[in-house]
C-alpha positions in Angstrom: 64.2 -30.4 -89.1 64.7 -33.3 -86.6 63.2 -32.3 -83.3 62.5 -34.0 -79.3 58.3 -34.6 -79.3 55.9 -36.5 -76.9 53.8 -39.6 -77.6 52.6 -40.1 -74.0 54.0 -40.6 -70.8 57.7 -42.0 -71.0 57.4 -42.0 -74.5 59.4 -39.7 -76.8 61.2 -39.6 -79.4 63.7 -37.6 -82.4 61.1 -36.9 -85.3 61.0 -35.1 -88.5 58.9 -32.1 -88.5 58.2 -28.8 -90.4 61.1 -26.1 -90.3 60.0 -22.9 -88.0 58.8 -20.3 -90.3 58.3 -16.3 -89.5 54.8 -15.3 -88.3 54.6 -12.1 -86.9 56.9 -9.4 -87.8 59.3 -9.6 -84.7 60.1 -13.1 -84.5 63.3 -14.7 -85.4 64.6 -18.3 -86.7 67.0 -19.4 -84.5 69.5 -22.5 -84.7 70.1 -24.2 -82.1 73.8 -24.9 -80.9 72.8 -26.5 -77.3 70.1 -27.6 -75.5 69.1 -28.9 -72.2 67.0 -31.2 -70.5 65.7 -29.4 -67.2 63.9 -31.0 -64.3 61.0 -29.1 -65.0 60.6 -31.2 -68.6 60.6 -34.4 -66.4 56.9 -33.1 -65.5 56.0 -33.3 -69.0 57.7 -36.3 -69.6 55.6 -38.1 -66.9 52.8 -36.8 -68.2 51.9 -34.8 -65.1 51.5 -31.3 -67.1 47.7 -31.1 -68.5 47.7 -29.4 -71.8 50.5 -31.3 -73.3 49.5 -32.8 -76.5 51.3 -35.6 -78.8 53.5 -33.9 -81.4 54.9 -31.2 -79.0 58.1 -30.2 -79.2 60.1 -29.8 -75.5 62.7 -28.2 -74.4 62.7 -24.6 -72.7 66.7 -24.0 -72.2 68.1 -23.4 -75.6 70.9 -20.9 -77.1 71.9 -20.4 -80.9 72.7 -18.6 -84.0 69.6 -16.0 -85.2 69.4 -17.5 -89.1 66.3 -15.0 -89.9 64.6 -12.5 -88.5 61.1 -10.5 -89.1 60.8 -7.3 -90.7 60.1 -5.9 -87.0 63.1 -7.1 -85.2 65.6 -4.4 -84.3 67.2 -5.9 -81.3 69.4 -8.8 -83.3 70.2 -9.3 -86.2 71.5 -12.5 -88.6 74.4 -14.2 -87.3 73.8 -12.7 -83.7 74.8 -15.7 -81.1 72.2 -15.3 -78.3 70.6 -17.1 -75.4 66.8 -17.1 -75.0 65.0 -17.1 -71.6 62.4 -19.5 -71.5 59.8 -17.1 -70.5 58.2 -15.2 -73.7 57.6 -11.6 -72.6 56.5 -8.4 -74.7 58.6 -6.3 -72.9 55.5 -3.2 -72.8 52.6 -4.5 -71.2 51.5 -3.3 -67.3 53.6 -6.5 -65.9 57.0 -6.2 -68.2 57.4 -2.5 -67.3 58.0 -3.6 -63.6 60.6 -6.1 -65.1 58.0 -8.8 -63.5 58.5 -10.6 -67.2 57.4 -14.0 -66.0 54.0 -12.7 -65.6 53.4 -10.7 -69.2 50.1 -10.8 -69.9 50.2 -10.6 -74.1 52.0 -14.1 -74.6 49.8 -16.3 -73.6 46.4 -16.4 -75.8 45.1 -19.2 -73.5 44.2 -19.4 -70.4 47.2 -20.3 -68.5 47.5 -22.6 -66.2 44.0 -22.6 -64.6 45.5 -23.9 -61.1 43.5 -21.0 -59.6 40.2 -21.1 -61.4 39.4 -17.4 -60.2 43.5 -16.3 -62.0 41.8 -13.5 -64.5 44.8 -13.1 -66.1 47.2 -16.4 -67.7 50.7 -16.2 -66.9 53.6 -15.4 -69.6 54.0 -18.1 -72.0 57.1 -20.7 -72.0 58.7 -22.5 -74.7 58.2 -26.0 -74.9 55.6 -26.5 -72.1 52.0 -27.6 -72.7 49.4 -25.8 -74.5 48.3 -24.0 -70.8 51.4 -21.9 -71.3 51.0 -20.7 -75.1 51.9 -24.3 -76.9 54.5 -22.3 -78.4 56.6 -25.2 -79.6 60.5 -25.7 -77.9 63.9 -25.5 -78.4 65.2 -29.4 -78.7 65.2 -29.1 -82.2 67.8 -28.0 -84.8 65.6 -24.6 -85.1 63.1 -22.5 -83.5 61.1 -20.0 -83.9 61.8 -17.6 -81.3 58.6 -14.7 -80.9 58.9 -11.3 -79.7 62.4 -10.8 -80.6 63.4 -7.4 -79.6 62.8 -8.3 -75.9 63.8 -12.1 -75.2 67.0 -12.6 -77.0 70.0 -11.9 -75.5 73.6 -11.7 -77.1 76.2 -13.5 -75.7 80.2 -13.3 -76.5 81.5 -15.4 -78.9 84.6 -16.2 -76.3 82.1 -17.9 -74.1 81.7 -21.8 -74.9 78.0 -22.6 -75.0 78.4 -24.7 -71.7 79.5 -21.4 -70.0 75.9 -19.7 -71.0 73.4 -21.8 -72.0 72.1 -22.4 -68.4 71.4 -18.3 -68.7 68.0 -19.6 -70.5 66.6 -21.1 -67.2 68.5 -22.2 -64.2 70.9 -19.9 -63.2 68.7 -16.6 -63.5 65.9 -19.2 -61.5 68.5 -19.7 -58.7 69.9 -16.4 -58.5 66.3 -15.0 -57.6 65.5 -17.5 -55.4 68.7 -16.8 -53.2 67.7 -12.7 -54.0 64.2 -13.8 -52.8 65.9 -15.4 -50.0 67.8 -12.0 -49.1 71.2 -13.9 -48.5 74.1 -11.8 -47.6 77.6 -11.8 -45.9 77.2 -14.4 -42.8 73.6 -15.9 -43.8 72.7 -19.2 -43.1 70.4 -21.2 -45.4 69.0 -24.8 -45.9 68.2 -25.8 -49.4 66.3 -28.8 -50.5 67.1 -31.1 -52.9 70.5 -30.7 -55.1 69.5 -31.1 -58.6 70.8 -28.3 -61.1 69.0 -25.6 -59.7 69.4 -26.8 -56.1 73.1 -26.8 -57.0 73.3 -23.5 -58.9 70.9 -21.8 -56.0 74.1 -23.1 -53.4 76.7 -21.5 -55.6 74.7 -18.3 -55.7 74.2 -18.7 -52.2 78.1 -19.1 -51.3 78.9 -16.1 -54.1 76.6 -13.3 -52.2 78.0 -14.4 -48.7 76.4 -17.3 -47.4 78.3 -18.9 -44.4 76.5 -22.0 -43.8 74.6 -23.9 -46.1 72.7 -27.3 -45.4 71.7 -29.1 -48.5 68.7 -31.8 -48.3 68.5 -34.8 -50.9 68.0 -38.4 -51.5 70.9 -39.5 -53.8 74.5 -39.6 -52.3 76.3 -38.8 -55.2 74.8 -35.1 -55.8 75.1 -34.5 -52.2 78.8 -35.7 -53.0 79.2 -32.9 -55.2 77.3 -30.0 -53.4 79.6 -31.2 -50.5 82.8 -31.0 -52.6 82.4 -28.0 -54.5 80.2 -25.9 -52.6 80.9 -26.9 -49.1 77.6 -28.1 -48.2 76.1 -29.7 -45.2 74.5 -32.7 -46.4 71.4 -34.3 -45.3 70.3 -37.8 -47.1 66.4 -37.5 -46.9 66.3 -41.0 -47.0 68.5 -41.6 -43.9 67.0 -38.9 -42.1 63.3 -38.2 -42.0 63.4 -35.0 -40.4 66.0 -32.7 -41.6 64.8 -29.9 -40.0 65.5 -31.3 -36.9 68.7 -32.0 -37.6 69.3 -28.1 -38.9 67.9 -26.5 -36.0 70.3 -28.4 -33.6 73.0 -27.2 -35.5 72.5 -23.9 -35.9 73.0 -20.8 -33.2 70.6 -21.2 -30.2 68.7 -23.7 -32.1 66.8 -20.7 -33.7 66.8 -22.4 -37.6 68.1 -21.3 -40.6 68.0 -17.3 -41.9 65.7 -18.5 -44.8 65.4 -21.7 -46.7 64.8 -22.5 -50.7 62.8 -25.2 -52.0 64.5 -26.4 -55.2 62.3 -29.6 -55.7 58.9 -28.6 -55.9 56.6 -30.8 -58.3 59.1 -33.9 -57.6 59.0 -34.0 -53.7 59.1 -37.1 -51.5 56.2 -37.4 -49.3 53.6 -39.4 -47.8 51.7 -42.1 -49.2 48.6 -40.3 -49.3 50.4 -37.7 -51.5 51.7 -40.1 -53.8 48.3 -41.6 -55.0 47.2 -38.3 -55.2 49.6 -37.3 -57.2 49.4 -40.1 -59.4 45.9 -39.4 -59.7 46.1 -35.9 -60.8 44.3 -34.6 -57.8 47.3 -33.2 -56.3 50.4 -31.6 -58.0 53.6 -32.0 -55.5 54.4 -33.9 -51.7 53.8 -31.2 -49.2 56.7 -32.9 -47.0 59.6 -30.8 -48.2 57.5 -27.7 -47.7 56.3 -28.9 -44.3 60.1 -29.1 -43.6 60.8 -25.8 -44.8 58.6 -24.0 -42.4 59.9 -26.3 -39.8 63.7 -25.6 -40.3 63.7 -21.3 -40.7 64.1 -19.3 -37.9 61.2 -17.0 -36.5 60.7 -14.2 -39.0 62.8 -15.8 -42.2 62.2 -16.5 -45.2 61.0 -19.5 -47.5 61.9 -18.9 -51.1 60.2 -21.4 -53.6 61.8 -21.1 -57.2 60.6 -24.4 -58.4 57.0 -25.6 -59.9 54.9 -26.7 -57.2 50.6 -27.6 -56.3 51.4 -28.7 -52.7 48.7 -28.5 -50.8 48.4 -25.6 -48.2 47.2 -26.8 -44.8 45.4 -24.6 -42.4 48.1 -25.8 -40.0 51.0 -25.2 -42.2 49.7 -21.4 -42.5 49.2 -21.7 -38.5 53.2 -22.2 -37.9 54.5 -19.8 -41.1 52.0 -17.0 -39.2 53.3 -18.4 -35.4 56.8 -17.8 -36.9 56.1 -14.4 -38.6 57.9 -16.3 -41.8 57.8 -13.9 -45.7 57.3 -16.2 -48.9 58.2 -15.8 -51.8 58.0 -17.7 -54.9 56.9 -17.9 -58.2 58.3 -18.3 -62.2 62.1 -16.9 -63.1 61.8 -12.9 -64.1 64.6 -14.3 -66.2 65.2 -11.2 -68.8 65.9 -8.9 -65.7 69.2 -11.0 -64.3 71.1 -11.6 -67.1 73.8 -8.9 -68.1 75.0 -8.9 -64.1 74.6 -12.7 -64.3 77.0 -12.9 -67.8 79.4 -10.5 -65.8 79.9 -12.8 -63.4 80.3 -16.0 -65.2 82.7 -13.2 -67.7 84.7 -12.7 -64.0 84.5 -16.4 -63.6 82.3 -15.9 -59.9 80.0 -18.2 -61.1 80.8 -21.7 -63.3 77.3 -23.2 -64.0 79.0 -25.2 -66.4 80.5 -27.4 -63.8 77.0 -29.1 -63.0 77.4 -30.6 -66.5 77.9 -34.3 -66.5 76.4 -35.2 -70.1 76.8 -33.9 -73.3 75.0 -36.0 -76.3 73.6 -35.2 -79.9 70.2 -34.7 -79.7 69.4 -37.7 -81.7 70.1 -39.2 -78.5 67.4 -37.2 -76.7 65.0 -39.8 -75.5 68.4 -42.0 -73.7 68.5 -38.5 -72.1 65.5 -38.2 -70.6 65.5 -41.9 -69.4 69.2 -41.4 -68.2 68.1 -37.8 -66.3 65.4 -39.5 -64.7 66.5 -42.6 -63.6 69.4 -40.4 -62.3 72.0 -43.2 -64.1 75.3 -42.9 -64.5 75.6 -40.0 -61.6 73.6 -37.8 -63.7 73.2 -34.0 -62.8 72.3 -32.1 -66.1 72.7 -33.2 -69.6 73.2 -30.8 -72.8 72.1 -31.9 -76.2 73.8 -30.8 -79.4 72.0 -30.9 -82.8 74.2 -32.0 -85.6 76.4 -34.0 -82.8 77.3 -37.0 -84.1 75.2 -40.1 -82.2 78.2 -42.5 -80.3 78.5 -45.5 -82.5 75.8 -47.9 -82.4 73.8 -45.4 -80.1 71.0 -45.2 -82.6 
């Protein structure tokens, strides 16, 4: 099968490699119809995720056809169209029973992530994303093997284009609980920062359960554009203004701040220098700026909901403010497998149109110009899909 894999930082490519095959009695074979490249793959891409070897295969949003299944699998069957959430979970252990899937504690056989050396207990593993989180190989490819069958896969109607659902794997169920973690309802206010897919699937969320005012914080015009437009957004260039949260607390009633605020950029934050060479030296994960602004710009008892990836560091003054403000946080990997038949009602209803962030569509022979063009942000980018078996544009390869 032809497949996305890594050869170092900034370096992958579309390789031949061994077809998927069955290797415990409830995994399936899947075929994958679409694909995506998610802001979370630009860590590995950079080479910023430890664990992540040459040879592996990316990609953790990814829909299809089930082509074969194990002699264990109940839940599908062959032909079934489904999308799978990128977090593996057995569905029985002490964790999945409290539909807290993202932290099943079977999946992983490693250690996890490590970032807390004293975590006992790895989290759930993740297609496509380093060897700390199961090395269970991902879904740009034309198949997969998909483990743990009778729990992850989930059926959607063949009515649906795969535009309409794909984004069910990842983004949409990671937004919808950060605005659930965010407890937004009829008249809340909310700042969000940064507008890449999830930033801009967390502000249609956000405007769907009631939100009245919504400022969005980025550093390139033309999503803001779009957030602006579609979701009728406040924006804030980060790169024209400094301090943001300024800015949201003179605009908003009695200069109290924002009802609660979501950080949708995480690992890829702007920040100081100091951040920046640590970053680039490993030492530290993610800018602490966007954070810093987060607990500046919510109100006295509100909430900061963080959906995306993150190692910033926590200050002891940073803790000194959240405490001084009374502020709740929440956070933490997508619970994916518990959002998604009221999430596919919706899109059904047409409430929600996450296909709408879609600006790309290529074959996935074109997978590395993808990643270059999704994170050089070219040619307006906001989220590309890749299609195996879609023929390349002529003279593209």
């Amino acid at each position: 099968m032809r497949a996305l894999t890594y050869h170092g930082a900034h370096k992958v490519s579309v390789d031949n490699m061994p077809d998927p095959i069955i290797e415990a009695s409830d995994d399936i074979i899947l075929k994958v119809t679409a694909t995506a490249i998610c802001g979370s793959d630009l860590h590995l891409y950079r080479g910023k995720i430890p664990g992540t070897e040459h040879g592996d295969i990316f990609g953790h949003e990814f829909m299809g056809e089930v082509v074969e299944t194990g002699a264990g699998v109940t839940a599908v069957q062959k032909g079934d169209r489904v999308v799978i959430p990128f977090v593996i979970a057995c569905g029985e252990c002490f964790f999945c029973h409290m539909s807290q899937y993202a932290a099943c504690e079977t999946t992983n056989p490693g250690k996890g992530a490590a970032l807390n050396r004293k975590t006992i207990t790895p989290p759930a593993a993740l297609f496509g994303y380093s060897h700390l989180y199961g090395g269970v190989p991902g879904g740009q490819a034309e198949y997969v093997r998909v483990p743990k069958a009778n729990t992850g896969p989930f059926k959607v109607p063949d009515i649906l284009p795969d535009e309409k659902v794909l984004f069910l794997s990842d983004i949409l169920p990671t937004a919808w609980q950060a605005v659930k973690n965010a407890e937004i309802k009829q008249g809340s206010s909310l700042a969000i920062f940064g507008a890449g897919p999830v930033g801009l699937l967390t502000a249609a969320c956000a405007r769907y359960l009631g939100a009245d005012k919504i400022f969005m914080i980025d550093h390139h015009p033309y999503r803001l554009n779009f957030a602006q437009q579609r979701y009728g957004v406040i924006p804030i260039n980060f790169d024209e203004n400094d301090d943001p949260a300024a800015y949201i607390i003179e605009h908003t009633a009695n200069h109290r701040g924002v009802d609660a605020v979501i950080d949708a950029i995480g690992f890829e934050a702007k920040g100081s220098m100091t951040e920046t060479i640590l970053t680039n030296l490993k030492l530290e994960g993610s800018s602490g700026k966007a954070l810093r602004q987060c607990i500046a710009a919510v109100r006295r008892g509100g909430i900061v909901s963080v959906p995306g990836f993150t190692q910033a560091l926590f200050t002891a003054s940073w803790f000194g403010d959240a405490f001084d403000k009374g502020l709740t946080f929440k956070m933490g990997q997508t619970h994916v497998h518990k959002f998604l038949p009221e999430l596919l009602e919706l899109i059904e209803q047409g409430q929600l149109k996450p296909e709408e962030i879609v600006t790309h569509t290529m074959p996935l022979e074109e997978a590395a110009k993808g990643y270059e063009i999704f994170e050089k942000r070219r040619e307006d980018c906001r989220k590309i899909i890749l299609v195996p078996g879609m023929a390349p544009a002529s003279g593209a390869i």
